[in-house]
C-alpha positions in Angstrom: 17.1 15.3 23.9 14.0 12.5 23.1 14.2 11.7 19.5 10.6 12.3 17.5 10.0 8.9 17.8 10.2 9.0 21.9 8.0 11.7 22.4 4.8 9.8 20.5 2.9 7.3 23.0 3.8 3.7 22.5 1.1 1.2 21.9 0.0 -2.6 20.6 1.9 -3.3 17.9 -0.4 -2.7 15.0 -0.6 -4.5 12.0 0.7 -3.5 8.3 -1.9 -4.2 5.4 -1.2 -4.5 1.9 -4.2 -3.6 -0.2 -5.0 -4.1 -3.8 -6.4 -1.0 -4.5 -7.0 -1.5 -8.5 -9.0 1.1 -10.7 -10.1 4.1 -9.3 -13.4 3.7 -10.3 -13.4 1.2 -6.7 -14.2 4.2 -5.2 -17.8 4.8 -6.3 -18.4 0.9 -7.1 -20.5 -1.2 -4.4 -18.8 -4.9 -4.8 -17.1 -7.6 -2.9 -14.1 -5.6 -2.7 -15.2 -2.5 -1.9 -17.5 -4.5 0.8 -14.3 -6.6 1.9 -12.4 -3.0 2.8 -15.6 -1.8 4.5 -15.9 -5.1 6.9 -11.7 -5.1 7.4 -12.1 -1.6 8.4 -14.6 -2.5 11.4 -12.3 -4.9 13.0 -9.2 -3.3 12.5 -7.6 -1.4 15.5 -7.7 1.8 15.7 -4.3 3.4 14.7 -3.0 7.3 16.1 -2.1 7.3 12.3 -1.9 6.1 9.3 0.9 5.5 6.6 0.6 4.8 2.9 3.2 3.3 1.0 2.0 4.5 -2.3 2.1 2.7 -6.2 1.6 6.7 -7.5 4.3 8.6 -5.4 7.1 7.5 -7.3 10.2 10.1 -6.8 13.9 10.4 -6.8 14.8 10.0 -3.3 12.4 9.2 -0.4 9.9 11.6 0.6 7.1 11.2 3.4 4.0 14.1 3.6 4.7 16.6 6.3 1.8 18.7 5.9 -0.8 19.3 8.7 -3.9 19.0 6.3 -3.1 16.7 2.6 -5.3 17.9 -0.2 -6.8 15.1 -2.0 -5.0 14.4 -5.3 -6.9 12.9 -8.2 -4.1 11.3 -10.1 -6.3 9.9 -12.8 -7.3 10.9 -15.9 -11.0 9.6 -18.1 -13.0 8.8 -15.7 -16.5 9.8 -14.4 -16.7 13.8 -13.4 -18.2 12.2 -9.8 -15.0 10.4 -9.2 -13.0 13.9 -9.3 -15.2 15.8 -6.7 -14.6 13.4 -3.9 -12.8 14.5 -0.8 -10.8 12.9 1.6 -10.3 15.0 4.2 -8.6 14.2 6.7 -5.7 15.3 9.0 -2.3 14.9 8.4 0.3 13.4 10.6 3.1 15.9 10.7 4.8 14.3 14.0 5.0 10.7 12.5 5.7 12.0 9.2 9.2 12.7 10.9 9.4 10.3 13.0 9.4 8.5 9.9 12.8 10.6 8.5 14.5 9.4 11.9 14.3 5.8 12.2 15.1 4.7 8.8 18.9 4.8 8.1 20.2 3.1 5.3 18.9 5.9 3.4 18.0 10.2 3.9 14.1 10.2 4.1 12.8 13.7 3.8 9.3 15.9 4.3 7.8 16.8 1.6 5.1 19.5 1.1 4.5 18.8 -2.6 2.3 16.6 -2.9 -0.8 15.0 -0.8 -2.9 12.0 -0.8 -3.0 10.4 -4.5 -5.8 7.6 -4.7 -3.4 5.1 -3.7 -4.7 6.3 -0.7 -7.6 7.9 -0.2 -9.6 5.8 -2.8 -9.1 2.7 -0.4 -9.2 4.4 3.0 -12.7 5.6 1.5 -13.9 2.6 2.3 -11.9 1.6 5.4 -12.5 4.2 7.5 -15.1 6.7 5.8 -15.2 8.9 8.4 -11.9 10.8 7.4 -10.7 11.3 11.1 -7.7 9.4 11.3 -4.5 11.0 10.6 -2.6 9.8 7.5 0.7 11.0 5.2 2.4 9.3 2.3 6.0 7.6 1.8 6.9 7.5 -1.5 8.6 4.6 -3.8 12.1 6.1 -4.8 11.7 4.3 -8.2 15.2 4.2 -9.3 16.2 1.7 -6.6 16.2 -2.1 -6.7 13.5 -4.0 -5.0 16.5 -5.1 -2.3 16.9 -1.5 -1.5 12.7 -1.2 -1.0 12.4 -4.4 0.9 15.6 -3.4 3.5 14.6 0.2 3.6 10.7 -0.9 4.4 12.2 -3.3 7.5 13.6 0.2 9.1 9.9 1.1 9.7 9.3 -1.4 12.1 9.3 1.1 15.4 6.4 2.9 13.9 4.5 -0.3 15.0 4.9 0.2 18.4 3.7 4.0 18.4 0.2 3.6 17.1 1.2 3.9 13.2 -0.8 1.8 10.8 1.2 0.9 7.5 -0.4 0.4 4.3 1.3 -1.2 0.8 -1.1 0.2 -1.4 -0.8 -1.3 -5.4 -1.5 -4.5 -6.9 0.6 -7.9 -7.0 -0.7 -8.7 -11.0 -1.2 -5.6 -12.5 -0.9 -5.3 -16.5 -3.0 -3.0 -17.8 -2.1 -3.6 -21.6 -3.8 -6.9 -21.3 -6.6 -5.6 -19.6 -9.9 -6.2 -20.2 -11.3 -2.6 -19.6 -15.1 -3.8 -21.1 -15.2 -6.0 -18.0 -14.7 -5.2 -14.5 -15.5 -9.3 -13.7 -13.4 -10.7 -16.9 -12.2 -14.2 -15.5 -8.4 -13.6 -14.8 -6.2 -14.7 -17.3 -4.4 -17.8 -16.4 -0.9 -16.6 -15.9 -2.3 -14.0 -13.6 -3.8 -16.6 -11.9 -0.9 -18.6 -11.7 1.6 -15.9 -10.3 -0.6 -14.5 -7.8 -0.9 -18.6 -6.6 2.7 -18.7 -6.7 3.0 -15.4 -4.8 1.1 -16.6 -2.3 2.9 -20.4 -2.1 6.1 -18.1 -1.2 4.2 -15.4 1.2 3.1 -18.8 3.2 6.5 -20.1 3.3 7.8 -16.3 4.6 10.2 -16.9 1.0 10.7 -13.3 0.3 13.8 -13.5 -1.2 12.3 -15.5 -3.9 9.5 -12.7 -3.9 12.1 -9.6 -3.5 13.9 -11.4 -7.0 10.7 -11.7 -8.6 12.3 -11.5 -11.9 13.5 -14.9 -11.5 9.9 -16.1 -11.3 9.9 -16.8 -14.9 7.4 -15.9 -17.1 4.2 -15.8 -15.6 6.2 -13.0 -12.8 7.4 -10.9 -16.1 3.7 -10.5 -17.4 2.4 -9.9 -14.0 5.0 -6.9 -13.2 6.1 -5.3 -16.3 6.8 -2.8 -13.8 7.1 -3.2 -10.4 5.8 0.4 -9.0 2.8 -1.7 -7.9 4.2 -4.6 -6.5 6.6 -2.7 -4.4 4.0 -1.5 -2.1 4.0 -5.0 -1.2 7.6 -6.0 -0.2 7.1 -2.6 2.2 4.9 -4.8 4.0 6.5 -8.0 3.8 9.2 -6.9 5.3 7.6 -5.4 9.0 6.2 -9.2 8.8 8.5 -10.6 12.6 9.1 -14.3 12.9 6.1 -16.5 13.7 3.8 -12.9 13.3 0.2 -14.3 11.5 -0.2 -13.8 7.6 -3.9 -13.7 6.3 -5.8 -13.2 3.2 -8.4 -10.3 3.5 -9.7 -10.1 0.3 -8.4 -12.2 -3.0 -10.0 -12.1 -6.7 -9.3 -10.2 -9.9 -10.4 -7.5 -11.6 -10.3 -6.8 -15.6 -8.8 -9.9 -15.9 -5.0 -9.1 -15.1 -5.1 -6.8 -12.2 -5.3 -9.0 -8.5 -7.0 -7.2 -5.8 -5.5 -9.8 -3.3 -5.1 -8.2 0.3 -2.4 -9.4 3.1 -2.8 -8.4 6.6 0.2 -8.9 8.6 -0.2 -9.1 12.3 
């Protein structure tokens, strides 16, 4: 009997994206960013799907989104009474959503019904594809594990590639929001922001992701940069689908609020 993963059609390996997806006031907000993930979205390929490793899912265990039609979660709290009316509504991806559960074995990876699309998500794909017509579901970031366990788990996912299935990291590699600057959405980033997110991307040149994956040996420009690493996980999902000699590009870099990095990587 065909396994799930058999029975979708095979195509051009698409690329994985990590995407700095920042506040969700980004959603409403007409600026470079937003514009960056507008223009990335026109020259992307078209995927049959759509994953989201998402910064907000974070569970015990390892759960994908099963459902046939993901309500749109607003996983926020304070902000504008616009930002909680928007939709997102697109289908779900039931069939990949499994396939998902099959091809990863170092660890049980299970369907979940629970939960939806959290602005991880839908706040970004807003932008990328506004049309809401491209299938998506969630994996979540099973937040008790080390970022070994994440970064081997994430290389499993490779097949989904091959069957049409886009992969988005969605968090931030500086994000520390106690020495924000919430007055200022343009505050100049702070220098040891700016100097990790340099050294991040020194090592994501060199394909060094050990060095990346042990981040807390970075010293202390790493330490204020991840105080925790929910949203910097997101990231090693999508370093590790990167194949030898597969291109590494920039998509977007710059900060907001002065300690968050919007920096985007597009892997293939």
């Amino acid at each position: 009997m065909p396994s799930i993963l058999d029975r979708l059609p095979t195509s051009a390996r698409m690329p994985a994206l990590f995407v700095g997806h920042g506040s969700p006031m980004n959603v409403v907000l007409d600026n470079d960013f937003t514009r960056s993930l507008a223009r990335w979205g026109q020259v992307l390929p078209r995927p049959q799907a759509i994953m989201v490793v998402s910064a907000h899912w974070l569970t015990e265990g390892t759960w994908v989104t099963c459902m046939a039609q993901p309500e749109t979660i607003h996983d926020f709290y304070g902000f504008p009474e616009a930002l909680y009316a928007i939709r997102y509504p697109c289908p779900g991806a039931p069939q990949h959503a499994r396939a998902a559960t099959e091809v990863v074995r170092r660890a049980k990876v299970a369907c979940s019904d629970d939960w939806g699309l959290d602005h991880a998500s839908w706040a970004i794909l807003k932008h990328i594809y506004p049309r809401a017509d491209i299938p998506v579901f969630e994996l979540s970031l099973d937040y008790g594990r080390p970022a070994e366990y994440h970064y081997a788990l994430a290389a499993e996912l490779a097949p989904l590639r091959e069957r049409g299935v886009l992969i988005i990291g969605s968090g931030n590699l500086v994000h520390n929001l106690r020495l924000a600057d919430f007055r200022n959405v343009d505050a100049p980033p702070s220098d040891w922001a700016l100097a990790f997110d340099q050294q991040a991307v020194r090592l994501m040149d060199a394909h060094d992701h050990d060095a990346l994956v042990h981040y807390e040996r970075l010293g202390r420009e790493a330490a204020l940069a991840i105080p925790t690493n929910d949203h910097y996980l997101p990231l090693l999902y999508v370093l590790a689908l990167r194949e030898q000699g597969e291109p590494l590009r920039y998509a977007y870099e710059g900060f907001q609020h002065a300690s968050i990095s919007m920096r985007c990587v597009q892997i293939g």
